[in-house]
Every structure is written in C-alpha cells, then in structure tokens.
MARTI-874945 format. One line per 4 residues: number of its first residue (from 1); for each residue y, x, z of C-alpha. Coordinates in steps of 0.05 Angstrom, whole numbers, plus 5000, padded with zeros to 4 digits. Example, Ala and Ser with C-alpha at 12.3 -4.5 7.8 and 13.67 -1.06 7.14 Angstrom:
2
1 = 4910,5246,5156 | 4979,5273,5143 .
***
This chain:
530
1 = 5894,5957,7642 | 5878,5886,7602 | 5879,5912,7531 | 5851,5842,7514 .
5 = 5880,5819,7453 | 5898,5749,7436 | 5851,5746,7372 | 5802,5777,7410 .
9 = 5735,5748,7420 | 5696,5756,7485 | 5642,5797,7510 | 5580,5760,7518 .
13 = 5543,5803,7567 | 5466,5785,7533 | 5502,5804,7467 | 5545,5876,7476 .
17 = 5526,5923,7430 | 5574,5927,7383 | 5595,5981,7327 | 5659,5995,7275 .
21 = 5623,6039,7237 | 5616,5992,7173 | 5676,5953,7185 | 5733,5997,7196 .
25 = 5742,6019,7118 | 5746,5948,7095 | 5781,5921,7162 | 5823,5979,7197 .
29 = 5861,5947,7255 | 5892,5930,7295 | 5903,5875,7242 | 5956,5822,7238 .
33 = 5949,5753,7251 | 5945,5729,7184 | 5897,5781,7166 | 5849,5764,7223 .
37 = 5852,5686,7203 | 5836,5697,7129 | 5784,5755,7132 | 5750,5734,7187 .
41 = 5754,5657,7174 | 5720,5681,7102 | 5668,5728,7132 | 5637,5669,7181 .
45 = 5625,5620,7127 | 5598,5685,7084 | 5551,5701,7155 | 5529,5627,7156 .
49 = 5499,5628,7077 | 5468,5710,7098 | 5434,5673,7158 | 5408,5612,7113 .
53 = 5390,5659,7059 | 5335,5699,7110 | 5319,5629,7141 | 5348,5631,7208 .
57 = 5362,5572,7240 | 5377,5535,7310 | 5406,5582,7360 | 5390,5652,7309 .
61 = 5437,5617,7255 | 5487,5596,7302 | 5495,5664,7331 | 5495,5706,7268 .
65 = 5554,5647,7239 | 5603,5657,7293 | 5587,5722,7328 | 5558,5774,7291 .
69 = 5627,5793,7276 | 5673,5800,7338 | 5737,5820,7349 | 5758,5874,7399 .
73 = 5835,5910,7404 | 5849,5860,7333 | 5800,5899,7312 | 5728,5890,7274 .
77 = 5666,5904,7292 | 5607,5891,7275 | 5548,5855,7338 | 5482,5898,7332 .
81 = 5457,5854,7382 | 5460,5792,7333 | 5450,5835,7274 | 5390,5861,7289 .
85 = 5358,5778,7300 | 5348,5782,7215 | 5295,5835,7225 | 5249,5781,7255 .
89 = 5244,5741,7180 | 5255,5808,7130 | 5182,5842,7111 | 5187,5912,7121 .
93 = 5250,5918,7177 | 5244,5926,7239 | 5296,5948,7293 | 5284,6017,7276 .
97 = 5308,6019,7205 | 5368,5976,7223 | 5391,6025,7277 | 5382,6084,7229 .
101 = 5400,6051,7165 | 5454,6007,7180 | 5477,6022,7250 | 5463,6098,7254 .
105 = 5526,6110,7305 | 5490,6076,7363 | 5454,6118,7414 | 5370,6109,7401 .
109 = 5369,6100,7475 | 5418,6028,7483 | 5373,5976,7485 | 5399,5922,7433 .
113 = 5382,5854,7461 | 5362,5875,7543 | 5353,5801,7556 | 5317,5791,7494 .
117 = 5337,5744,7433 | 5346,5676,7417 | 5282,5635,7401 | 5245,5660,7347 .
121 = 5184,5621,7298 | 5120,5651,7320 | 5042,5661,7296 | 5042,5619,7229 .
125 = 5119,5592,7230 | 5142,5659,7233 | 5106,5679,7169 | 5125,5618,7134 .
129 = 5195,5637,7151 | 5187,5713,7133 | 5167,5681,7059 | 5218,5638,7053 .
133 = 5263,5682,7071 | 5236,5729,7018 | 5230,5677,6971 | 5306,5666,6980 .
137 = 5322,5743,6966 | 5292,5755,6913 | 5323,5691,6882 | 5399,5716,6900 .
141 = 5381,5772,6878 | 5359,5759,6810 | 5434,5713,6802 | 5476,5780,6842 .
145 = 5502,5817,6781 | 5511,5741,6750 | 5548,5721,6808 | 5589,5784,6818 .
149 = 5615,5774,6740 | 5639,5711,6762 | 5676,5722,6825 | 5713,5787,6791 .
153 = 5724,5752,6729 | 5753,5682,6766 | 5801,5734,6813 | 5827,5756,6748 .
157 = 5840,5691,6723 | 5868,5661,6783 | 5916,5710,6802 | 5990,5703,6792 .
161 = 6051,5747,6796 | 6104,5737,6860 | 6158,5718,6804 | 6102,5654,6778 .
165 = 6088,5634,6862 | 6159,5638,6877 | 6165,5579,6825 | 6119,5537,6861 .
169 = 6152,5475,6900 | 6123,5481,6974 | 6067,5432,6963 | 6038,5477,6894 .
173 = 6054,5538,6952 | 6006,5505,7000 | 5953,5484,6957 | 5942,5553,6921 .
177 = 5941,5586,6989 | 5887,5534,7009 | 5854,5554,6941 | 5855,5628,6948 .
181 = 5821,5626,7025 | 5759,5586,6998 | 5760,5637,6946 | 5771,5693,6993 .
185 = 5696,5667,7028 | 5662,5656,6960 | 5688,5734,6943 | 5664,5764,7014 .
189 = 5599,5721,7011 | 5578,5753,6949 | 5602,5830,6971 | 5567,5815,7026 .
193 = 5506,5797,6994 | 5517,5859,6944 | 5513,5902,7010 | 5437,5876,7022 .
197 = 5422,5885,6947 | 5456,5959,6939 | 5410,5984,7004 | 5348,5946,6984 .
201 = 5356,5976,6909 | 5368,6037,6933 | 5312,6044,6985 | 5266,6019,6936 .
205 = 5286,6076,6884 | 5273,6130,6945 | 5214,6106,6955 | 5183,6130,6888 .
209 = 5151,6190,6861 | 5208,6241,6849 | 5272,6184,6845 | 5321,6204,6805 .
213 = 5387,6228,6821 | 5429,6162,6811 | 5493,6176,6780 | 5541,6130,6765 .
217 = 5586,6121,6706 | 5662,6120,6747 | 5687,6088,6684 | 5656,6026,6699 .
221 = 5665,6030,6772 | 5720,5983,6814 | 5736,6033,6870 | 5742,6087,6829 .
225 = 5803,6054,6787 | 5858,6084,6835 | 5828,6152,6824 | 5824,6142,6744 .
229 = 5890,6115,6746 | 5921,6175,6780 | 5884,6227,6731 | 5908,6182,6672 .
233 = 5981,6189,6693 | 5979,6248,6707 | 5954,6277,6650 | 6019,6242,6621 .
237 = 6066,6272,6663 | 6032,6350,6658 | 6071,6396,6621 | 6141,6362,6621 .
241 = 6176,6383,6674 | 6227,6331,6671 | 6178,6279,6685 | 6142,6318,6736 .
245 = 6213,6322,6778 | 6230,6244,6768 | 6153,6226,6796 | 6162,6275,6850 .
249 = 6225,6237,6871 | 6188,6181,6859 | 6239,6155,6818 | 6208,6092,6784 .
253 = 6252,6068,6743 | 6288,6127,6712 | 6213,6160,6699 | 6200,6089,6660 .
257 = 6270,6097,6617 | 6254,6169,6598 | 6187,6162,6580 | 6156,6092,6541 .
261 = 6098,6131,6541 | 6092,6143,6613 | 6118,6060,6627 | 6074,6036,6586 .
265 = 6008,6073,6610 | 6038,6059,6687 | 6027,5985,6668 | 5968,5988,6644 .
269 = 5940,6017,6702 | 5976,5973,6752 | 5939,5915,6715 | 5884,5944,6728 .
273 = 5885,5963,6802 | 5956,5951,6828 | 5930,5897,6876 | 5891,5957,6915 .
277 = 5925,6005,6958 | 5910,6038,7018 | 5889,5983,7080 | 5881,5929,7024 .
281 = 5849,5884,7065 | 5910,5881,7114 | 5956,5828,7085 | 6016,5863,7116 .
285 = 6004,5937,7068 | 6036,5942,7009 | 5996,5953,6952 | 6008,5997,6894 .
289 = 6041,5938,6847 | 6079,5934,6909 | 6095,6011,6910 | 6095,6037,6847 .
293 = 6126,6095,6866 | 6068,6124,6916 | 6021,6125,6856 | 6063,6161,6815 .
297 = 6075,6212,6876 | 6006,6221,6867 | 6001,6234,6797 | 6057,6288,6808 .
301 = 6011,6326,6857 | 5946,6320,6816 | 5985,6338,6751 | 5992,6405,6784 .
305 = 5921,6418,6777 | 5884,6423,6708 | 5858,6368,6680 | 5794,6340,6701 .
309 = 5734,6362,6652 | 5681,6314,6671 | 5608,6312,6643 | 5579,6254,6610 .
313 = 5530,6214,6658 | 5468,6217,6638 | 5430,6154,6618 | 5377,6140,6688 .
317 = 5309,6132,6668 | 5272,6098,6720 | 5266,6018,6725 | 5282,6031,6801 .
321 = 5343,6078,6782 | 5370,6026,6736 | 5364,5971,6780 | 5404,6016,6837 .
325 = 5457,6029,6794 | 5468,5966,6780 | 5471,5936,6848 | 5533,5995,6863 .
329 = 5567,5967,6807 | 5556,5900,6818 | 5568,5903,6888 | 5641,5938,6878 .
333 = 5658,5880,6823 | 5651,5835,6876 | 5686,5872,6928 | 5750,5887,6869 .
337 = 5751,5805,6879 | 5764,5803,6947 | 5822,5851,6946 | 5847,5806,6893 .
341 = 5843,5746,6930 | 5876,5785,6988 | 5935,5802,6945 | 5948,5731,6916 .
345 = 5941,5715,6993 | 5997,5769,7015 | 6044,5746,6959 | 6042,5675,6977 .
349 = 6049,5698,7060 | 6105,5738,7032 | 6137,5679,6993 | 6130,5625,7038 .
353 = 6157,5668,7097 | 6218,5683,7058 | 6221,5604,7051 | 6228,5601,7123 .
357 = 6276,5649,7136 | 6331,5617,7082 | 6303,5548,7124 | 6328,5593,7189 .
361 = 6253,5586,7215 | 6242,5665,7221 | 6279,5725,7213 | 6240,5764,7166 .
365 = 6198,5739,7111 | 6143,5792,7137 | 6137,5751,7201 | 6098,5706,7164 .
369 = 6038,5764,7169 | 6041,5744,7255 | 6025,5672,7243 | 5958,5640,7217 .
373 = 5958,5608,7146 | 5957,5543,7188 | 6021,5555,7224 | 6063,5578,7169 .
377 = 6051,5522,7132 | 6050,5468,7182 | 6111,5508,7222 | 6102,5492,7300 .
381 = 6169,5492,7338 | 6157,5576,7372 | 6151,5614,7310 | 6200,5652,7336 .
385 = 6175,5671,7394 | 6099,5669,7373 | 6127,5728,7313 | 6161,5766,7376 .
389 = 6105,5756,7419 | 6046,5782,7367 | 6093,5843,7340 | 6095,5863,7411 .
393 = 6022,5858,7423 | 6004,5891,7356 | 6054,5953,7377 | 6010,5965,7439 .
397 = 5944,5953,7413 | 5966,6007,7353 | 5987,6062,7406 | 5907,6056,7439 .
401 = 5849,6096,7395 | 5787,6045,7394 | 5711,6058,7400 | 5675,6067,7351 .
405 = 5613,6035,7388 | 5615,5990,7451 | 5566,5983,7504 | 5567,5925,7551 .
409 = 5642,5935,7564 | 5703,5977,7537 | 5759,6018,7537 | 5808,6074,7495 .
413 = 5787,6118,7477 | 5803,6184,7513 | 5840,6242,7483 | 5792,6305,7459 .
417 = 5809,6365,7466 | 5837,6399,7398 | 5781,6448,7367 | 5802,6523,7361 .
421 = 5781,6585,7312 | 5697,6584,7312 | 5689,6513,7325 | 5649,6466,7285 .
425 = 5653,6383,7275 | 5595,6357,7254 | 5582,6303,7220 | 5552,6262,7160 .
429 = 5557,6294,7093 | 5551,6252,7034 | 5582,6288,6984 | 5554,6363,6973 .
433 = 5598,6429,6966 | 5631,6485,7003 | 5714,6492,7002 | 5760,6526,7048 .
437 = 5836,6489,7057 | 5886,6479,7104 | 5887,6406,7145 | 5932,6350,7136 .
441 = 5918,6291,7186 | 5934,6224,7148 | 5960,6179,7202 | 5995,6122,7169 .
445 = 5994,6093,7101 | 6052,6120,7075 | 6029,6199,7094 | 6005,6244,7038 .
449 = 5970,6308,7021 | 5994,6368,6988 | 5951,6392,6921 | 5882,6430,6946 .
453 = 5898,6408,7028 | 5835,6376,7066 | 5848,6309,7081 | 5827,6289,7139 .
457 = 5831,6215,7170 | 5803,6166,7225 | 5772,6123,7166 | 5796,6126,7084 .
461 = 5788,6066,7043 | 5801,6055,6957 | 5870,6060,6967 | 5862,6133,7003 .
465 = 5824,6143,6935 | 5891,6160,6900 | 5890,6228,6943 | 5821,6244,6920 .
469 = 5846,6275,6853 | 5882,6333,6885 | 5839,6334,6954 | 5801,6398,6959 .
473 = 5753,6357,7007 | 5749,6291,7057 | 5743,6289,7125 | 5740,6223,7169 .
477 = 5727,6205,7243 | 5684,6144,7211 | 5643,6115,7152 | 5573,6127,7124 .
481 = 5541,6143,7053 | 5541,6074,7023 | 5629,6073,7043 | 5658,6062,6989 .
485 = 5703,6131,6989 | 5637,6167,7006 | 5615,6138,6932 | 5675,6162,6900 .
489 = 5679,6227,6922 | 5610,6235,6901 | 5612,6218,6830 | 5680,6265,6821 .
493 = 5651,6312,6853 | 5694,6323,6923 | 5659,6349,6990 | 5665,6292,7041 .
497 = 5644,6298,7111 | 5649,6223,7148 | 5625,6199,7213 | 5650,6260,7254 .
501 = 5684,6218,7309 | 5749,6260,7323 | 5765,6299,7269 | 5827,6264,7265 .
505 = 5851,6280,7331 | 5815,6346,7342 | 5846,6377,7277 | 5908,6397,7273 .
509 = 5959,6401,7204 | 5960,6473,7177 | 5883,6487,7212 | 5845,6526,7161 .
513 = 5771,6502,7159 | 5712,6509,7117 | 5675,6442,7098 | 5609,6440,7077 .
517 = 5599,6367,7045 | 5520,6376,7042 | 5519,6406,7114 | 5565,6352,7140 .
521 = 5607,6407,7183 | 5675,6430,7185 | 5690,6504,7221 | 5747,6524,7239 .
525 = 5771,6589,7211 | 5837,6601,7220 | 5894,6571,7274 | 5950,6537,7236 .
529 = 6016,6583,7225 | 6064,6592,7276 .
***
C-alpha cells in the first residue's frame, strides 16, 4: 500500500535513519496542513541558525536546514543521519553520546550515515571550526535565559483575543498572521536552542563530585501551569457539593453564576495557560480557553482527592546545579512562547476560515486547518476540493500506527499482541515510585481518566498535564527524561514510565498493573473485569 502522504518528504536512501522519539510530544500527527506549514516552515529557519551556530556550512548546513526534520505519515521525525553531522564541530560528542543521549530508541547496531557524510573541514580547518563553533555556544548561551525572557514576554504582549482578530479588516487579518509565523521561528529557534543548553547544563552538573539532586520550583515552571491550575480550582470547588456536580457536568457557565469565587479564579488561570491544551502544537485542537469546560472536568476529579501538601524546594547549592535549573526554566519560557504563537495562529486560521465560508469559499471555518497559511489567504480556485481531498487523506493516515524509528524504508506498524496476568513492559522510568491502578488507554484528546487510574498513552504532552493531578502514575509508548511531562511528573511527584513502545495498544482499560517509575516496568497483575 502507498501510505505516502502529500506533506511528506522523501526518503533519501544515503540519509534514512530517522526517529519520533523527541518529536512526537511537541508534534503528534498525523498533523493538518496548516500545522505542517507553520511548524515546520518555523523549525527550518530555527535548523538553519542551530547549523550556523556549530559552524556548519556548504553541503553540512544545507542538509541540517532542510532535512534534518522530515516528514513521514504527516508526521515528524527527527533525521539521525543529518543530526548526527554536528558531532564533527562540538568538543566532547561523538556519535556515541548522540545515539545514547539524544537518540537512545535507535538500535546500537544501524549504522547512521553507511555511505558516509557530507564533506567535512579536516586537520587544522576542522579545529578552527570545532572553536568557533564553541566560541558561538558559549556566546548563545550566556544571552539564553535573556533571550527566553524576551520571546515569552513579546508572546504575551502580542497576543489577542478571537473577539479583537475578528475586528481586523482582511488586510490587518493577513498581516498579523504573517507577523505571528516569523514569530512562531524566532520562538522555536530559541526552544530549540534551550534544548542544547538544558542537556549541556545538565551533563555538566553530572559530571561533578556528588551533583545534587536538581529540583525545580513548579511555581515558576511553564509546563507545569495546567497542573497548578487544576489543583488551584480544585481546591475551590472541594467541599461544596453543588459546585462539584455543576463541574462534573461541566457546566461552565452556571458553575461561573453560582460561584464569583470559582469565575474569577477560572480566569485567572485561563490567562495564564488557557492557550495550552492537550496537542497544542496542532492548530486544529482546541485549547483550554477554547474548552473551558475540560479543565474544570479535571478539577472535579482531582478535588476528590485531598489537597496536595507539597514541600518547599530546597535552595540548590552548586554553581553547576544552579546553572541546570536555570536552563529547564528558561528553556520551558521559551517553549510557553511557541504555544502562544500557535494559538494567535489557530484563532486567526479559525477567523479567516469563517471569512470564507460567509464569502461561500468553504463549508466550515475549520477547513481553513487543510490549507497552508498561503492558500487561505491568497484563496486558489479548489479549496473545496483541496479541504475534501486533505480530510480524506488525514482520515487514513490517522487509522495507521507509525514507527517510532525508521530504517532505510517504512511501514505501520503491526498490531502486538495484548499482554496478559505476569507480563511486564519495560521501559524508561523517569519519575521514581511504586503504585498499583487499573488502566485507562487515552486515545483522543477529548478522553479522560478516572481519580487514582493509570494513564496510559502513545505520547502525553502539557496539555495531558491536567490529568497528572489525579493520575496514580504515567505510562506512554514514547518520550524520554528531558519530555516535558517526564519533568512534571517528577517535580509532583507521579511515577512515569515512557518509551515502552506499545503500552498503549498492549494494555487494555480496566488491566490492573503495578508500575515501578524508578524500574521503568509495568506488570500486569490482574485481567480487567468481565
């Protein structure tokens, strides 16, 4: 079967190695059209400045611009064999340390590069690249927190409400949308960045006599905002019942005209993170603004719990620890600025597209997310049909489970077999601690959790967070230690397990299992009820 999308790029058979591992929380696909344009348009320019910054040039630079990100099924992954070229100008990498450290999920035995890589400097051009290269580092990194402030601060700014675009004319429309994409790259070139920073602080800390554990304050961290949030309301909504039954119905408006209180604390919080939600980097998900009512579902369910007693962090001690710290934080400001930028995108999609539809142009003002930002405003004479066309595709590429790596060529992944009592997943763990709970298989956006269930997903992202506060542990298929759910869970406190391939289609609802978040297993204990 051709499961070739039409977004997707092809295989280069010198180039084929290819992993998801680090870009299916941001990017879960398949994505839209409109999501593939923006994101992707804004990671390239953001891989062109990472190749300039570690000095590659000529066919090295060229490569890492426009293909170290491909596109496979609509969706993401990540090209190991151009990836791996920026080992050649870094001081202390080597292939080694990026296969374990940043590309862990790819068999030690596939060979990277079989033909070899592009040309290279060699003898005393190679060191004088290798030092400018680190002379270049060290200077972005000494402007990364700086720069971080900026592009989190500027998102802020920038943003407007859907009831200040819709009073744009069509031109204002247009030219904000052109504003928020160059945006969009400045904001991905500087999380990317803060991805380089957070692993080099944080190797450099475990490399010292007896590091430091280093804890982070969740008060001051971005992708832990949907999980505060949902605590917060909660804690307003335990104890009345009334309350409690008008957020379980999810009853938005009636909760708001019973309780102030409860409205105006809701608000607050949606200022704060309503632009995330879960797939926030799709343009076509709803965020939390966008669904009030799915927070507040989760408040309901945590507020059946007691309230969270957490300690103080303790102040870190270490120079090194400090420094780590600092690059999570600053890394995740950045990041909160891209989901920003996202959502001021999706409400102007959203706006325009209704445009077209009271112009007779589309049907649906959420067509607009199956055109590129080029063709919706510039409207070619087939929107129609290219909106039919691309919801079609995107309905077959959904119903086919991708790789996680690829080889040389690919294909669907095949269906495993579902584990039974006495069997054991294995996986990563990155968040320690032993609970026992039944299974629930998150499968769409919209699914939840009961309070004290294991969740359990192909890959969570900040939006997923929301579930955290009445998870009794995580569980996904993908994702690694720097994710950033695996750094939630960790500073609340919540097992996690990620990177176990199939636990998402090997476990089944009601299953009860054991997870072991420092192990990074799950066993089966018990068959769900009949």
């Amino acid at each position: 079967a051709d499961y070739q999308g039409e977004f997707d790029t092809l295989l280069d058979p010198r180039l084929s190695v290819l992993t998801a591992t680090n870009t299916s929380e941001a990017l879960p696909g398949p994505l839209t059209p409109m999501s593939l344009d923006l994101q992707l348009g804004a990671q390239r320019i953001s891989n062109e400045g990472m190749g300039r910054m570690v000095a590659l040039d000529g066919v090295a630079l060229d490569q890492h611009t426009s293909l170290v990100l491909g596109v496979l099924g609509h969706c993401v992954y990540i090209n190991a064999s151009v990836g791996v070229n920026i080992v050649e100008n870094m001081p202390g990498w080597d292939e080694a340390s990026v296969r374990r450290d940043a590309y862990g999920n790819i068999p030690d035995d596939v060979v990277f590069r079989p033909q070899g890589g592009p040309p290279m400097p060699q003898g005393l051009a190679a060191r004088r690249s290798t030092l400018t290269a680190t002379a270049r580092v060290i200077a972005r990194a000494r402007k990364f927190k700086e720069e971080a402030e900026v592009v989190n601060a500027t998102a802020k700014a920038e943003s407007l409400t859907a009831e200040q675009i819709a009073a744009l004319d069509d031109a204002q429309l247009h030219a904000r949308a052109l504003l928020w994409r160059d945006r969009l790259a400045h904001a991905w070139s500087v999380a990317s960045i803060g991805v380089m920073m957070t692993g080099a602080a944080g190797a450099i800390h475990e490399r010292g006599k007896d590091p430091e554990h280093v804890a982070v304050d969740v008060e001051l961290l971005e992708s832990a905002r949907t999980m505060l949030a949902v605590e917060r309301l909660a804690d307003e909504l335990r104890g009345d019942d009334h309350l409690l039954k008008l957020a379980r119905e999810g009853d938005v408006e009636a909760l708001r005209a019973a309780s102030p209180a409860f409205s105006a604390a809701l608000d607050a919080q949606l200022d704060l993170m309503g632009h995330r939600g879960p797939g926030e980097c799709e343009l076509e998900n709803p965020s939390f603004s966008d669904r009030p009512a799915h927070l507040i579902g989760s408040a309901a369910a945590a507020a059946q719990r007691p309230a969270a007693a957490r300690e103080p962090v303790p102040a870190l001690r270490s120079r090194t620890g400090k420094m780590a710290a600092g690059a999570i934080l600053a890394r995740e400001r950045a990041r909160d600025g891209v989901v920003r930028y996202t959502h001021d995108l999706r409400l102007a999609v959203r706006e325009r597209g209704a445009r077209l539809v009271a112009a007779g142009r589309l049907d649906a003002s959420d067509d607009g997310f199956y055109l590129t930002l080029d063709e919706l405003f510039v409207a070619p004479g087939d929107l129609r049909e290219r909106v039919a066309r691309r919801r079609t595709e995107r309905e077959r590429l959904q119903s086919i489970r991708m790789p996680d790596v690829v080889v040389g060529t690919w294909a669907p992944e095949g269906v495993h077999a579902e584990v039974t009592v006495g069997d054991t997943i294995g996986g990563i763990g990155v968040s320690a601690g032993v609970v026992e709970g039944r299974v629930r298989v998150l499968r769409t956006p919209d699914d939840d959790i009961e309070p004290d269930e294991i969740l359990v997903a192909s890959v969570t992202d900040v939006g997923h967070t929301a579930m955290f506060g009445y998870a009794a542990a995580v569980v996904t298929d993908i994702g690694g230690a720097a994710s950033h759910a695996a750094i939630v869970a960790r500073e609340f406190g919540i097992p996690c397990v990620v990177d176990t391939k199939h636990a998402s289609t090997t476990l089944a609802d009601g299953m009860l299992v054991r997870v072991d978040g420092a192990a990074g297993t799950v066993e089966v204990l018990e068959a769900p009820p009949a």
